[in-house]
Phi, psi and omega in degrees: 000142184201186190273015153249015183216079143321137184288157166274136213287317210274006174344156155270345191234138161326141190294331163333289184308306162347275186330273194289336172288320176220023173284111173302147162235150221245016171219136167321141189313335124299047188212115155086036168286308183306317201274030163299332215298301181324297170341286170313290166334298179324299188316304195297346168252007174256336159342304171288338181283358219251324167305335206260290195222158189266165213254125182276191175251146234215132158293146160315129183300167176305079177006123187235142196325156176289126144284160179325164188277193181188191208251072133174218202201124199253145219293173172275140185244161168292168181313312188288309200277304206301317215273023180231332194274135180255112242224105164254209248209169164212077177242270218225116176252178186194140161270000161204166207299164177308136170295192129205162181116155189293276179330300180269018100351303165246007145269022165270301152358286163315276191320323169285306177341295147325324193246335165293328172280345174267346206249330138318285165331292191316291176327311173291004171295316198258184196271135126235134196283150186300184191221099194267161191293351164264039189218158193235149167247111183276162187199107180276140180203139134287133197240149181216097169262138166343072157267040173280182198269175181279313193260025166240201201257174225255123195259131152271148213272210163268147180274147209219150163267166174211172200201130181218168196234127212191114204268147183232029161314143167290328164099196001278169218183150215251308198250145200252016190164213154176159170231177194182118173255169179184127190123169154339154171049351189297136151286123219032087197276135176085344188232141202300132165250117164298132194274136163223207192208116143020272202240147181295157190235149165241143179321123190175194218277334179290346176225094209261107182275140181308273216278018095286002187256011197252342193267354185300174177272158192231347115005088191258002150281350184285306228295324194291318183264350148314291181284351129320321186278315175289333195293107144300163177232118161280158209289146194070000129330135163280191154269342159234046164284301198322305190284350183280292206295300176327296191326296225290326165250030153269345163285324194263343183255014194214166173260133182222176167270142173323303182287350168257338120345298175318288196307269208300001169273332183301290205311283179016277180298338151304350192276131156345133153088346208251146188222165195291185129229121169273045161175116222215159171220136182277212175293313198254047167080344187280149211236138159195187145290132173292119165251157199219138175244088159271132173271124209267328188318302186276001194017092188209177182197097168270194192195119135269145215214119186250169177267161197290338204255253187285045192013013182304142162306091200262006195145192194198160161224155161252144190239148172254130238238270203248155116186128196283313173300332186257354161107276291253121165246347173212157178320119158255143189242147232232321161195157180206169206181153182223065235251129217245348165183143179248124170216182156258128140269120190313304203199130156359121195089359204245117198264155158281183193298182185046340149297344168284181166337000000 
């Protein structure tokens, strides 16, 4: 789809589905699931102006800053639409204001250290099943994402569950997965989306299959400058927000072997900036400790949020710091998510026992 072929309002099947179904997507499966809804929103006005009058063709509108990444990934759209869609996050709450002052700066610093180095340890504890190439590692999440207007201030929809599938063929291969919301605010609620690529892909940090992410360095300085060489970076990204956000959604979307896990909790604590909160609470209400990244380039902020007790990774929330265009002046937070089950599955669709509705 592209700006010379808009979709048409009077279509049989909606632009949305057009859009969502079969559009490519051009950023890896954790990243920019939550913000379709911003999307959707685009669609549904220009769908109604389009009704009214007929839509002349137009150079693409101005980009508007990127906001943070988030947990999956929203398609590529044409030019008149990409340049109104604002691309967020899944990230970071925190349980108390920001510090400030050099010294307690760096014992927040100490302490996420500290709290990475016990969240390291823990990670090497646990079981996880290999993942064979015909088979998908599902990721069950609860979710809440933005549904204000772009330029007003930022409303959370309802939380909804969304659901993913995330296939481990090796490639290369175009489509790496599908997803599924379902509830209030879900976009196309109930029905399976294909995640796709462009141009085929191989297992690697854009399709991270259990057996590269098991080929990784366990090393976590090699591990770290590996993922610098690999991370792209988007624009008002640092580069290193870009590899704290890759990290953070090769932890929450994927299945791994303990030590590399282990490793990416290590590499963490080598990235610039990053510190504790001693309390954070997730989508589905549970309280843990925060490690936190803010990026002053994006004016953004995540929060990963563990439990206090075994340290598992239970969700994240994100913030928005500044924008000026939008009134915001201290941190909003913009979207959060809780992720409520990990399994291995033969197919695509296919939830494990206990998960379902």
């Amino acid at each position: 789809m592209n700006a010379d072929h808009p979709p048409r309002a009077d279509s049989a099947r909606s632009a949305a589905e057009d859009l969502l179904a079969s559009a490519e997507w051009d950023l890896p499966p954790g990243r920019h699931l939550r913000h379709k809804e911003a999307l959707m929103q685009q669609i549904d006005h220009d769908r109604t102006a389009s009704t009214r009058t007929p839509a002349p063709r137009t150079s693409p509108a101005p980009r508007r800053r990127r906001l943070p990444r988030p947990a999956l990934v929203v398609p590529a759209v044409s030019m008149a639409l990409a340049g109104a869609l604002f691309v967020m996050v899944s990230g970071g709450d925190h349980g108390s204001a920001p510090a400030t002052g050099a010294g307690t700066a760096s014992a927040e610093v100490n302490s996420a250290s500290v709290t990475l180095d016990r969240i390291a340890a823990a990670a090497m504890k646990t079981d996880a099943t290999p993942v064979k190439e015909d088979q998908f590692v599902y990721v069950e999440r609860l979710t809440r994402g933005n549904t204000g207007s772009f330029s007003g201030p930022v409303r959370l929809g309802a939380l909804h569950k969304q659901e993913a599938w995330t296939a481990q063929d090796p490639g290369p291969v175009t489509r790496t997965g599908w997803l599924r919301e379902t509830g209030e605010d879900a976009v196309m609620s109930g029905q399976m989306v294909p995640v796709e690529f462009a141009d085929p892909v191989r297992a690697g940090i854009d399709h991270p299959t259990y057996e590269w992410l098991a080929s990784l360095p366990t090393d976590p300085d090699v591990l770290l400058e590996l993922l610098y060489s690999r991370t792209r970076v988007e624009d008002g990204d640092s580069r290193d927000q870009a590899v704290f956000g890759r990290i953070g959604d090769l932890l929450s979307s994927t299945i791994m072997p303990p030590a590399t896990a282990s490793a990416l909790y290590r590499a963490v604590e080598r990235i610039p900036g990053v510190t504790q909160v001693p309390d954070a609470v997730d989508a589905a209400g549970r309280h843990g400790i925060g490690i936190t990244r803010e990026d002053a380039g994006s004016a953004t902020r995540d929060v990963w949020i563990f439990d206090k007790r075994t340290l598992a990774l239970l969700g994240s929330r994100s913030y928005i710091t500044r924008d000026e265009t939008r009134g915001i002046t201290t941190d909003t937070l913009y979207g959060i998510d809780a992720v409520m089950a990990r399994a291995v599955v033969d197919r695509a669709g296919e939830e494990p026992a206990g998960t379902g509705s």
